[in-house]
N, C-alpha and C positions, 0 to 999 in steps of 0.2 A: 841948633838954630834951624839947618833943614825941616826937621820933625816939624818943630812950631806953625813952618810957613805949610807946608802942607798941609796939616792939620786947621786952617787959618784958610786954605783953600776949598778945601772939603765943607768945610762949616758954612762958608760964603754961596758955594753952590747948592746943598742943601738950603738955605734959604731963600738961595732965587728962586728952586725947585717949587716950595711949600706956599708960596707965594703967588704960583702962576696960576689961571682960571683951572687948566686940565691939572693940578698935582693938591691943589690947598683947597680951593674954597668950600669942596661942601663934604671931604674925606680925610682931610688932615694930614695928606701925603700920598692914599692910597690911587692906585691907577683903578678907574670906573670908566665906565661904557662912552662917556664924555672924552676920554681924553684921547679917541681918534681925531680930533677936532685941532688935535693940536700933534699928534703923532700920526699924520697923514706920510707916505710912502707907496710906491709901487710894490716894495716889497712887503708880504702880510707876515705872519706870524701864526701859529697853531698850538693850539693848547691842550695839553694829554691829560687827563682826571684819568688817576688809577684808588682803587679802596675805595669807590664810592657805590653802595650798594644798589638794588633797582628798586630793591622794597626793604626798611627798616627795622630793629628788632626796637621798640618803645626803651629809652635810654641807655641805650649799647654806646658805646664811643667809639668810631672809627678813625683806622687812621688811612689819610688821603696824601697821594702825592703827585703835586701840577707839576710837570715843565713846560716850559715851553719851546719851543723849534721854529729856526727861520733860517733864512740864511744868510741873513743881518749879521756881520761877524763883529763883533764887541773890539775897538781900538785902543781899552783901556780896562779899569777894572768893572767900572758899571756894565755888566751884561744882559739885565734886565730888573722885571718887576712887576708883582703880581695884585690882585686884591680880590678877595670873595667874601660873599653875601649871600646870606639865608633868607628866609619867608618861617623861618622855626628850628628850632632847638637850638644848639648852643657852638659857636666856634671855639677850640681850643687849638692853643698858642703848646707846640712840642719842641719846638726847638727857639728857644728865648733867643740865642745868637743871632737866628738868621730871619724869627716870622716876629710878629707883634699883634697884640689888638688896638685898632686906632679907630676913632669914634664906632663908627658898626660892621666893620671892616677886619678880616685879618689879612695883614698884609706884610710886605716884607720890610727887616730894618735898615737900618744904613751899609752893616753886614752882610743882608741880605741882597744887597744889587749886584752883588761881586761874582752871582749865578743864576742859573734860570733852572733849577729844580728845588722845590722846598716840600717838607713834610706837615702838614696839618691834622688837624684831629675836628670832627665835629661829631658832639653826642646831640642825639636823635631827640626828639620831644618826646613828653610822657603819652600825650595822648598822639590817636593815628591819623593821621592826615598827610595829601600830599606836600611835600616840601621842596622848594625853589634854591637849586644854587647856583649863583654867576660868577663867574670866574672872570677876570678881565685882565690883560697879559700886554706886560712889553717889551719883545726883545731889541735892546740898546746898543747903539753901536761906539758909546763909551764915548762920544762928542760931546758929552752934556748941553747938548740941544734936543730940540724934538725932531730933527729935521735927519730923515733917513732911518729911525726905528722902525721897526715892525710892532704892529698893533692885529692884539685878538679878543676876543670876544666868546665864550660858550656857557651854555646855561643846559642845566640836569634839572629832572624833576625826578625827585626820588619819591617812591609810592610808601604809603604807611598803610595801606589798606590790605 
């Protein structure tokens, strides 16, 4: 009976989550540039892209991996959550557990908020050009509110030229 009611809890707050202006309406869950609007704090948050190259090989498939860092200490299992965005080529989902593809977005699952390091994959476009990616971050302090996370923001321009 335990299990039931928490899992009965978990499912309730994910839907207040998916439902609110910064988590649902225009990402399907994913954290976007928006949702400092609602994840305002004195304290910020920082975001690390590691495997992200500075110039591309034409459809190589990299792999990348965000954390992010605050000192927002998590009071629960929610510890954060991510979401990135291209201008070109393709995002790939490595670890189905813990990331997802959600409208145009890869971002993390329900699994996924239980940490603030994930691994991703993005192959490169066929043709060369430079390409845009935003990474946008929030480390949780496990209140399932917005109120005292940390919120980040970074954006790479990877060269194809």
């Amino acid at each position: 009976m335990k299990r039931w009611a928490i899992l009965f809890i978990l499912g309730a707050v994910f839907i207040v989550f998916i439902s609110t202006d910064c988590y649902g309406s225009s990402s399907g869950g994913a954290p976007t540039a928006m949702c400092y609007e609602c994840h305002q704090s004195p304290v910020s948050a920082d975001i690390k892209i590691e495997g992200l190259p500075k110039k591309y090989i034409p459809e190589k498939t990299y792999t990348i991996v965000i954390t992010v860092t605050s000192s927002v200490k998590s009071e629960g299992d929610n510890k954060g959550g991510f979401s990135v965005e291209v201008s070109g080529g393709e995002l790939v989902v490595m670890d189905e557990k813990n990331t997802q593809i959600s409208n145009s977005f890869l971002t993390q699952t329900a699994e996924g908020v239980k940490q603030r390091k994930w691994k991703i994959g993005w192959k490169a476009p066929e043709e060369r050009k430079d390409i845009t990616m935003g990474v946008s971050a929030i480390a949780a302090n496990g209140d399932y509110s917005p109120n005292g996370d940390g919120f980040a923001r970074a954006e790479s321009t990877i060269s194809g030229r």
